[in-house]
PDB file as gemmi writes it, atoms N, CA and C in Angstrom:
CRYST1    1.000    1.000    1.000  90.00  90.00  90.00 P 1                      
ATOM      1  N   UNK A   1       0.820  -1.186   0.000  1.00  0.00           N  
ATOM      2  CA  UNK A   1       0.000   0.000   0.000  1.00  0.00           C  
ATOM      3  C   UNK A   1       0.868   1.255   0.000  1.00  0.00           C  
ATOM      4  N   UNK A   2       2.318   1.053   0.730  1.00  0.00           N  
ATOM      5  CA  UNK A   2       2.826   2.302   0.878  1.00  0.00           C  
ATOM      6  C   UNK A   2       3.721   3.296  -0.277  1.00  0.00           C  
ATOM      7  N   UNK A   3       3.244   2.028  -1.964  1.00  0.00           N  
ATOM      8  CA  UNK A   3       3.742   2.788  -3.224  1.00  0.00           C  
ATOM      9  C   UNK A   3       2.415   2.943  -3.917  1.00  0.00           C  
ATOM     10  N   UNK A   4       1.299   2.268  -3.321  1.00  0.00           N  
ATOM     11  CA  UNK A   4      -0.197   3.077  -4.217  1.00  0.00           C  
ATOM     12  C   UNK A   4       0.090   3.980  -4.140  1.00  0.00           C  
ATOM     13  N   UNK A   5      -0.969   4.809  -5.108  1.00  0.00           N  
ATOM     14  CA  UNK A   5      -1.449   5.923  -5.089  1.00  0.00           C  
ATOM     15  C   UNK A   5      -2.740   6.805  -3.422  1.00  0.00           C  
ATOM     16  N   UNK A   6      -2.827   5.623  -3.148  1.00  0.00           N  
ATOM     17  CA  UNK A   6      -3.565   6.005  -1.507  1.00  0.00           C  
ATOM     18  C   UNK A   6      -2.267   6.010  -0.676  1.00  0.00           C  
ATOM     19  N   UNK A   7      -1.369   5.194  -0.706  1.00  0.00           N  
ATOM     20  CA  UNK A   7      -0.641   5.302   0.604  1.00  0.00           C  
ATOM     21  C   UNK A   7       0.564   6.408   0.414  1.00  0.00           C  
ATOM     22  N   UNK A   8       0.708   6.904  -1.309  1.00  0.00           N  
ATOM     23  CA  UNK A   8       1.532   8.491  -1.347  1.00  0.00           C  
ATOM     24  C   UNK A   8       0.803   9.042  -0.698  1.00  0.00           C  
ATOM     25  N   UNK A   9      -1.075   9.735  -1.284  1.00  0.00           N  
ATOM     26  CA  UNK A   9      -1.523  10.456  -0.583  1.00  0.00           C  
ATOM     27  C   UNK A   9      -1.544  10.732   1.038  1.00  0.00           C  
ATOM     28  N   UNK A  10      -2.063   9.725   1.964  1.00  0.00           N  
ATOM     29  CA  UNK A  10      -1.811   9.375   3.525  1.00  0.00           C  
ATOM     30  C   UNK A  10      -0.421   9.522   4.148  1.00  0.00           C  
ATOM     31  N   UNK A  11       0.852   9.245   3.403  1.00  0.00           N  
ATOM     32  CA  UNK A  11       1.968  10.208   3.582  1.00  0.00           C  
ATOM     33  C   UNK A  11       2.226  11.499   2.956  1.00  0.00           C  
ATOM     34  N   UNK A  12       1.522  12.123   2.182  1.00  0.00           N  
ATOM     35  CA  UNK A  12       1.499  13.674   2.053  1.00  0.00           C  
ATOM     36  C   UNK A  12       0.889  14.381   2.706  1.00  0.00           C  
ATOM     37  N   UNK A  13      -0.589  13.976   3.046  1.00  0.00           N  
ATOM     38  CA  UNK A  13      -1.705  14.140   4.069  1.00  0.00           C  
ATOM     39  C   UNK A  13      -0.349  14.453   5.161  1.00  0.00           C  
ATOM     40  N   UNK A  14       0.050  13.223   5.677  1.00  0.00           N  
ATOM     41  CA  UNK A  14       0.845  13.356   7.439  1.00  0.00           C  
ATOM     42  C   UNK A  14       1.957  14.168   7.247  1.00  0.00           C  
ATOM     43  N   UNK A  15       2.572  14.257   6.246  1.00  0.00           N  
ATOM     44  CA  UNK A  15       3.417  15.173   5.883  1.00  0.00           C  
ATOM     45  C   UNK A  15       3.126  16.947   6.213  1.00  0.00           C  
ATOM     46  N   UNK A  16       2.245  16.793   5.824  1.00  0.00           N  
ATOM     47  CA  UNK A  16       1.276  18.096   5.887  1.00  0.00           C  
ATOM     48  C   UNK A  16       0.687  18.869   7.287  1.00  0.00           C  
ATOM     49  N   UNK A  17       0.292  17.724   8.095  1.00  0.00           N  
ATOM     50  CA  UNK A  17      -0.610  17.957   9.173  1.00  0.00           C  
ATOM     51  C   UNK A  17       0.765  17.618  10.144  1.00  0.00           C  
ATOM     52  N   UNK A  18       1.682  16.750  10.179  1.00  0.00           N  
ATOM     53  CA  UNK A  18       2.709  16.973  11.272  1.00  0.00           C  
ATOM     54  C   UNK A  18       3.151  18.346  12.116  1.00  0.00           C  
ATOM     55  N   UNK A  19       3.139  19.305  11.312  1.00  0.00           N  
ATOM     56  CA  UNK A  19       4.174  20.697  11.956  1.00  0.00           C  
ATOM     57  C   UNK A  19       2.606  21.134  12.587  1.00  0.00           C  
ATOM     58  N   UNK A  20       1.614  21.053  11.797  1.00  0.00           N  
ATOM     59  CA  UNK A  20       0.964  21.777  12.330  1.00  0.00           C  
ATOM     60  C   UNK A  20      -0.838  20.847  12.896  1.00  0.00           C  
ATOM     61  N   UNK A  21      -0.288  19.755  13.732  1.00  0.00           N  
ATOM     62  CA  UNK A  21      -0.737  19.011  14.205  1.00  0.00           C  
ATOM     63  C   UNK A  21      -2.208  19.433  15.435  1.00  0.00           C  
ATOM     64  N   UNK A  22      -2.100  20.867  15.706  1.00  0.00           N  
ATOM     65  CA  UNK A  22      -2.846  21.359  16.658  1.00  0.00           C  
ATOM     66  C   UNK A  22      -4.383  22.026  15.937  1.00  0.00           C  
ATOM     67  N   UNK A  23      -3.800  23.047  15.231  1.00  0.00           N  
ATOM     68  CA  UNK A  23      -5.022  23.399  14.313  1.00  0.00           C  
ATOM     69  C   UNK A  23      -6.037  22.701  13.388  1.00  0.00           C  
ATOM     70  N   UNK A  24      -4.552  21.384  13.434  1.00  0.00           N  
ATOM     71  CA  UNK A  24      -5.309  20.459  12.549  1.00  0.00           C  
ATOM     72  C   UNK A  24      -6.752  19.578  13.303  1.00  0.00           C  
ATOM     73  N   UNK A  25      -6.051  19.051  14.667  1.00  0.00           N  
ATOM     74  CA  UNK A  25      -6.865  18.850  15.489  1.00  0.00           C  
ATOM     75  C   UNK A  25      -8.468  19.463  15.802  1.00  0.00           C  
ATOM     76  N   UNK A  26      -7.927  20.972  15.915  1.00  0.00           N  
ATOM     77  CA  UNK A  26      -8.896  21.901  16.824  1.00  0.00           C  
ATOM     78  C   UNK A  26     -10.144  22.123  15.101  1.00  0.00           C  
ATOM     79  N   UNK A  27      -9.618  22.094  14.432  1.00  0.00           N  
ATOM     80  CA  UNK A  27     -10.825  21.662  12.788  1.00  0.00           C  
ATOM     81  C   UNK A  27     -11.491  20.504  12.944  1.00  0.00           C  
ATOM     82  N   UNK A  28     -10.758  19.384  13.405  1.00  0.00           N  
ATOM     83  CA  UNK A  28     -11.516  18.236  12.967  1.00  0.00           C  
ATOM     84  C   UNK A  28     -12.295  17.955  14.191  1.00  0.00           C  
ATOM     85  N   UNK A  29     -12.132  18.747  15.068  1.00  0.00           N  
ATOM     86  CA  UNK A  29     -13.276  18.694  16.740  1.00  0.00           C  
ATOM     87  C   UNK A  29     -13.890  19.664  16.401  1.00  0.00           C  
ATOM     88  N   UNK A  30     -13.532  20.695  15.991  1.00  0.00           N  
ATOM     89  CA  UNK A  30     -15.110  21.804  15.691  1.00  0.00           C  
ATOM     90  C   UNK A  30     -15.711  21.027  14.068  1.00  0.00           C  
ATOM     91  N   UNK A  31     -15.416  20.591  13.158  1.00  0.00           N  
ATOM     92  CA  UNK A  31     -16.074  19.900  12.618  1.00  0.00           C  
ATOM     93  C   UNK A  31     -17.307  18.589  13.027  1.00  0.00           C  
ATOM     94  N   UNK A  32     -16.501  18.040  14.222  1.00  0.00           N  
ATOM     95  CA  UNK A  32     -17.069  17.049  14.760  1.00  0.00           C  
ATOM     96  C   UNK A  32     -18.398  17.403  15.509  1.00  0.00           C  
ATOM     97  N   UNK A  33     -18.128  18.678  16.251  1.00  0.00           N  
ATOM     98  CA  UNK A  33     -19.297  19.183  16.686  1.00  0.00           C  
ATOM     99  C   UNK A  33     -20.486  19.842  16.109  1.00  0.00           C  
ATOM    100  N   UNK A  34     -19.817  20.277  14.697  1.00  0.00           N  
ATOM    101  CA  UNK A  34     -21.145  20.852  14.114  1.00  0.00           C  
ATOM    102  C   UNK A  34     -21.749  19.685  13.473  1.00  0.00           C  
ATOM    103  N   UNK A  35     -20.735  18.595  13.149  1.00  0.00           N  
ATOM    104  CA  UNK A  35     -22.015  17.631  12.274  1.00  0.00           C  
ATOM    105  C   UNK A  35     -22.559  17.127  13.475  1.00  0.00           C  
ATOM    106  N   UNK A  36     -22.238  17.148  14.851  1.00  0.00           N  
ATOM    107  CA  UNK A  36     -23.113  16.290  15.545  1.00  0.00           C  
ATOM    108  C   UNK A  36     -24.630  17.662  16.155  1.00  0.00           C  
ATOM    109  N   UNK A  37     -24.034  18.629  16.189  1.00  0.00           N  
ATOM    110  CA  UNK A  37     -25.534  19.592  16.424  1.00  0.00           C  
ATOM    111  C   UNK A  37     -25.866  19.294  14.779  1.00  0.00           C  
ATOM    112  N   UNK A  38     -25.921  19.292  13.957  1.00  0.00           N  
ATOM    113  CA  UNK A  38     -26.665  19.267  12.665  1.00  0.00           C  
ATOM    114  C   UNK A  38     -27.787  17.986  13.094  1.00  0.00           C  
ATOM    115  N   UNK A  39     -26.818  16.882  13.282  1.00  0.00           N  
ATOM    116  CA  UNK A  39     -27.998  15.771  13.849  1.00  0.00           C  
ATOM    117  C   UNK A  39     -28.519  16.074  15.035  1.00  0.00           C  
ATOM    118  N   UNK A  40     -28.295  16.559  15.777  1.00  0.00           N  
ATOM    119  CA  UNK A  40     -29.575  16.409  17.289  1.00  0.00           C  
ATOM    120  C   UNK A  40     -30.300  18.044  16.418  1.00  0.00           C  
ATOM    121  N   UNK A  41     -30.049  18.765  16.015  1.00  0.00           N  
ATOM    122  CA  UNK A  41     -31.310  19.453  15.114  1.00  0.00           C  
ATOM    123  C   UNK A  41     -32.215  18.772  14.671  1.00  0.00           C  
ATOM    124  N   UNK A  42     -31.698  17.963  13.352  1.00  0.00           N  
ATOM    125  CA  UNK A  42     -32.684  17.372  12.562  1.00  0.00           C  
ATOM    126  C   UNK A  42     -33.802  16.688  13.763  1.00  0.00           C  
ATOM    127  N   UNK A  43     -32.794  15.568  14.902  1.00  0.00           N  
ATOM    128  CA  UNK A  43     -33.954  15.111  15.458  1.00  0.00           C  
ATOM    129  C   UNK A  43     -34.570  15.345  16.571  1.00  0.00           C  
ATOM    130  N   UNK A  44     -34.439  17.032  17.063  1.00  0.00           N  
ATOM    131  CA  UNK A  44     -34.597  17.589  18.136  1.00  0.00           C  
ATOM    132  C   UNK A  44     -36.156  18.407  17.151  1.00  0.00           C  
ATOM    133  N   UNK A  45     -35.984  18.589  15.847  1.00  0.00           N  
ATOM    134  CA  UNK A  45     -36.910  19.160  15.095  1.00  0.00           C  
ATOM    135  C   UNK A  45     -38.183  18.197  14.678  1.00  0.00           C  
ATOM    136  N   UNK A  46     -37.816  17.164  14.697  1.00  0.00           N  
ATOM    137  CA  UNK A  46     -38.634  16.142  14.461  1.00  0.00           C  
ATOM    138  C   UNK A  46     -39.644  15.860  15.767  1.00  0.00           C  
ATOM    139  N   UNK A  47     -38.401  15.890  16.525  1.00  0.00           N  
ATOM    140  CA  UNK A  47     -39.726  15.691  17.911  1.00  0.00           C  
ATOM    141  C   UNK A  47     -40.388  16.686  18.528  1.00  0.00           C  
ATOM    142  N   UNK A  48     -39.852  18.306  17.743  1.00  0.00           N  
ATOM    143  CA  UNK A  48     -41.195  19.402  18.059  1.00  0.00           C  
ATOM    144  C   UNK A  48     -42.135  18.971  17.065  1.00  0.00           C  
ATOM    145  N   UNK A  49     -42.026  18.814  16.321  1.00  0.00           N  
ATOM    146  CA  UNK A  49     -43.169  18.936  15.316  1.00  0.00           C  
ATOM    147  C   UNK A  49     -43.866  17.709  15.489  1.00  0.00           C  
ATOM    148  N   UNK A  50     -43.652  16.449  16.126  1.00  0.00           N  
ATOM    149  CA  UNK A  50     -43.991  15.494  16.894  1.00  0.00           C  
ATOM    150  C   UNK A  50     -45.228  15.797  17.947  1.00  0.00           C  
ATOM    151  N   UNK A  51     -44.548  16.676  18.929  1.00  0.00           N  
ATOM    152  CA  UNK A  51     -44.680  16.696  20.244  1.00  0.00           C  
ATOM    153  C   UNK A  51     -45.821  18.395  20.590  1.00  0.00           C  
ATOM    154  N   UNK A  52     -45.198  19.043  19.469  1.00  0.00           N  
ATOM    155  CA  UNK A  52     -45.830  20.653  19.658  1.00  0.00           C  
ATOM    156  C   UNK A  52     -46.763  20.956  18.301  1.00  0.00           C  
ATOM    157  N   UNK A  53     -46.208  20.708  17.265  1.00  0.00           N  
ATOM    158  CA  UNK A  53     -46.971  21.419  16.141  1.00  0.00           C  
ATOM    159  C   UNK A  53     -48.199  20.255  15.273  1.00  0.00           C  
ATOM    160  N   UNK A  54     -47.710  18.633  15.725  1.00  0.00           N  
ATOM    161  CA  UNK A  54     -48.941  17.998  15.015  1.00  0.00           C  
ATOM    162  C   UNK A  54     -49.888  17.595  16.498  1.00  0.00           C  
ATOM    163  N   UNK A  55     -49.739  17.728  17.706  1.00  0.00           N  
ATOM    164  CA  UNK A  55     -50.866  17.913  18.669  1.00  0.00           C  
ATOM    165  C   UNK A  55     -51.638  19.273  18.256  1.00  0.00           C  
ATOM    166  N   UNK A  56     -51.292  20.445  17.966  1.00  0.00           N  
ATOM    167  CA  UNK A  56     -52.170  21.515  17.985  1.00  0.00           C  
ATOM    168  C   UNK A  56     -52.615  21.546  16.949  1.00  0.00           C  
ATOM    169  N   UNK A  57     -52.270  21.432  15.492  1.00  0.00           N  
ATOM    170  CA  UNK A  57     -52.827  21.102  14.450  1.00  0.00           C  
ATOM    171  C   UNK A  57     -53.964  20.283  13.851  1.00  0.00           C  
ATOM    172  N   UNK A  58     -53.287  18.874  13.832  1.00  0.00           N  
ATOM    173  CA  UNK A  58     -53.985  17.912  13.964  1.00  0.00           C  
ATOM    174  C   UNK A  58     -54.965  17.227  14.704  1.00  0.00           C  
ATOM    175  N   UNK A  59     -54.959  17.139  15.663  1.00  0.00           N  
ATOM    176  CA  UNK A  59     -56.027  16.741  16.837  1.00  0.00           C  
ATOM    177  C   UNK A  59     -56.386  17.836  17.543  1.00  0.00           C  
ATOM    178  N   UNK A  60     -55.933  19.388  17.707  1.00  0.00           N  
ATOM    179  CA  UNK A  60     -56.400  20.538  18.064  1.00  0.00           C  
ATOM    180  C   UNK A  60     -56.418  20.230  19.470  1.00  0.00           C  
ATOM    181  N   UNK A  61     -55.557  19.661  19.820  1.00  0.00           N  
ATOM    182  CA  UNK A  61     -55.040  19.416  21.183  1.00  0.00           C  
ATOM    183  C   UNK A  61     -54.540  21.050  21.995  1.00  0.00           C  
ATOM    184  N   UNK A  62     -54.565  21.537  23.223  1.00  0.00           N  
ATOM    185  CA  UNK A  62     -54.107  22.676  23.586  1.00  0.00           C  
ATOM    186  C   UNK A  62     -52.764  22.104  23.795  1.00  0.00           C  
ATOM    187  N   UNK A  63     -51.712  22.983  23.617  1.00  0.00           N  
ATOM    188  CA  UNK A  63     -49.687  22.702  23.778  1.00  0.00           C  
ATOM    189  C   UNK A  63     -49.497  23.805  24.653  1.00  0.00           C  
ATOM    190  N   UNK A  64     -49.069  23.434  26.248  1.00  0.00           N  
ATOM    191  CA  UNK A  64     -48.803  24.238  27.363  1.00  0.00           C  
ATOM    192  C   UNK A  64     -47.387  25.106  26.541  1.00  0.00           C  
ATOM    193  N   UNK A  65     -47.722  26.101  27.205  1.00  0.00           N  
ATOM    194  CA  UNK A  65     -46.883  27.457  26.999  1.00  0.00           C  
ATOM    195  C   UNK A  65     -45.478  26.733  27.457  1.00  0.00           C  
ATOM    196  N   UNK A  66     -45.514  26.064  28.412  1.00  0.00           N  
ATOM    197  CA  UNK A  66     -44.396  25.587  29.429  1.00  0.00           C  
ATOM    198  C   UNK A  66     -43.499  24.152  27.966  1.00  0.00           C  
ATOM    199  N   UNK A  67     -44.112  23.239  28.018  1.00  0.00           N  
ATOM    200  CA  UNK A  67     -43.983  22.919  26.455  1.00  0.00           C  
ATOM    201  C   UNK A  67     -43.087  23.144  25.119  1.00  0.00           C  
ATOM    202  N   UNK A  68     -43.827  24.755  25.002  1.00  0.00           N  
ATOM    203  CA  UNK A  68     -43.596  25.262  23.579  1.00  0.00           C  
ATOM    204  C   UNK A  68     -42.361  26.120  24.152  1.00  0.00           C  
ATOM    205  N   UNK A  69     -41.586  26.105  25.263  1.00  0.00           N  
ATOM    206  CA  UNK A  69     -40.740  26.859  25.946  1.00  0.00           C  
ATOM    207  C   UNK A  69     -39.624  25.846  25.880  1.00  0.00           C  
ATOM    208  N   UNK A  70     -39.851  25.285  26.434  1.00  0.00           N  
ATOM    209  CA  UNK A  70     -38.713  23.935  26.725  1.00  0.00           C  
ATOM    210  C   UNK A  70     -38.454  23.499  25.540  1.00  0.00           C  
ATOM    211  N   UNK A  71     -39.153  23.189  24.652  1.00  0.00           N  
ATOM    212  CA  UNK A  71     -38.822  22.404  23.091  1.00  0.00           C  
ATOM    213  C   UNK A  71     -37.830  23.781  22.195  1.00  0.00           C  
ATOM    214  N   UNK A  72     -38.567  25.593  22.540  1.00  0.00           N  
ATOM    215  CA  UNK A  72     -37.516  26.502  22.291  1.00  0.00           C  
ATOM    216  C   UNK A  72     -36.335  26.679  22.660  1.00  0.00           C  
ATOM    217  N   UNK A  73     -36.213  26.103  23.649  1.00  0.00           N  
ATOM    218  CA  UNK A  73     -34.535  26.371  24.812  1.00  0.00           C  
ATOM    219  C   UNK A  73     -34.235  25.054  24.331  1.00  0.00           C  
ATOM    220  N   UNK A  74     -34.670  24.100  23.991  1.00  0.00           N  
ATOM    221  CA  UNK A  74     -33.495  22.741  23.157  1.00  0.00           C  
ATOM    222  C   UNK A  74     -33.016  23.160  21.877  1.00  0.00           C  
ATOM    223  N   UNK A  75     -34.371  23.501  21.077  1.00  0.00           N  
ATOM    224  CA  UNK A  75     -33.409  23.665  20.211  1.00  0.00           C  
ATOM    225  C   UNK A  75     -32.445  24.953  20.015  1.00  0.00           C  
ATOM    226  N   UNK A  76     -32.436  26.038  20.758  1.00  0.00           N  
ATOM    227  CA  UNK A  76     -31.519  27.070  21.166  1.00  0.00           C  
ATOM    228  C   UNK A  76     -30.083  26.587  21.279  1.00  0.00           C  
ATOM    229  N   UNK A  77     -30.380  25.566  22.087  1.00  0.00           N  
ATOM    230  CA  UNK A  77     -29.344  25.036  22.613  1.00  0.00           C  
ATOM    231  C   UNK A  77     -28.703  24.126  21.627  1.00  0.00           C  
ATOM    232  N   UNK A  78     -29.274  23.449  20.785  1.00  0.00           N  
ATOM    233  CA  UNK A  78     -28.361  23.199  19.375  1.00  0.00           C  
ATOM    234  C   UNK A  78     -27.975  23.751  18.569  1.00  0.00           C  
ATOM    235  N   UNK A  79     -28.920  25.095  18.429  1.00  0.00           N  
ATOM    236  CA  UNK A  79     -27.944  26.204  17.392  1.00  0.00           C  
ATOM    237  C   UNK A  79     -26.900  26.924  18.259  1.00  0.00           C  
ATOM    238  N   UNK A  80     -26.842  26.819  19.618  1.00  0.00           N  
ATOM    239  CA  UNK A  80     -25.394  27.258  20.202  1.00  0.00           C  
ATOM    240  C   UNK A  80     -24.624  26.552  20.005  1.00  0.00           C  
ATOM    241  N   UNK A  81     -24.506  24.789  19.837  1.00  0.00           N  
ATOM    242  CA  UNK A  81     -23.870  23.860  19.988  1.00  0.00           C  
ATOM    243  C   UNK A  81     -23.052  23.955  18.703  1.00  0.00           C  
ATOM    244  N   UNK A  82     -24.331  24.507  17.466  1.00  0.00           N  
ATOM    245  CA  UNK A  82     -23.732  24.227  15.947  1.00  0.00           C  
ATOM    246  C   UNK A  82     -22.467  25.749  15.738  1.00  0.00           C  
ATOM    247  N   UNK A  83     -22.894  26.872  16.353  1.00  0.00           N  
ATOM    248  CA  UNK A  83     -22.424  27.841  16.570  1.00  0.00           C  
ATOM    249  C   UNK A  83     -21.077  27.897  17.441  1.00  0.00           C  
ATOM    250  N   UNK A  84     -20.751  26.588  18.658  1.00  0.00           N  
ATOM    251  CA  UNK A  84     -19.282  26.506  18.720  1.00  0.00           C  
ATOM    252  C   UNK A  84     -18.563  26.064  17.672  1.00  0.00           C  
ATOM    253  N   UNK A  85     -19.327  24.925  17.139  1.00  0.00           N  
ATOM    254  CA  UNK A  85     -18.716  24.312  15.841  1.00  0.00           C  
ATOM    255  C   UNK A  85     -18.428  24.744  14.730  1.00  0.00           C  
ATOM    256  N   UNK A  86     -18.788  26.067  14.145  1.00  0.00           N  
ATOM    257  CA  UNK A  86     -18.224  27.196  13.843  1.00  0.00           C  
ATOM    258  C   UNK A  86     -17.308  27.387  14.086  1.00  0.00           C  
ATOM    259  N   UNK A  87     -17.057  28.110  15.116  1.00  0.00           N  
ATOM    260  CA  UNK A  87     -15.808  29.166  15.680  1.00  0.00           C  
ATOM    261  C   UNK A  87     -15.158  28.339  16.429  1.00  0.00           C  
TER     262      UNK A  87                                                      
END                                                                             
């Protein structure tokens, strides 16, 4: 493997990322964190619209204020999460 054409690349890759082994790091953990708020979005969104928007809709169920508060401060709290993963 280490005269393929994958195992040049994976020693140019390490070649590359050696000196500067830290930044390289601190990318692939803020990467890590935004794809993981991307997923608890998707399924933090799924279970409002679950839990808040097809009870009041659909069955015209009343959705406590207290509810429609708590399901706002989660997902708040994943667009902060996606927002470290950013910066």
């Amino acid at each position: 493997m280490a005269n393929s054409g994958v195992g040049q690349s994976i020693k140019f890759i390490g070649r590359l990322v050696r000196p500067h082994w830290v930044p390289f790091a601190i990318a692939v953990l803020g990467g890590a964190i935004f794809a993981a708020g991307a997923v608890a979005g998707a399924v933090i969104l799924g279970r409002v619209v679950d839990d808040v928007i097809l009870p009041a809709f659909d069955q015209g169920q009343d959705v406590s204020m207290s509810t429609v508060l708590g399901w706002g401060a989660v997902l708040l709290a994943v667009v902060l999460v996606r927002i470290i993963g950013v910066i």
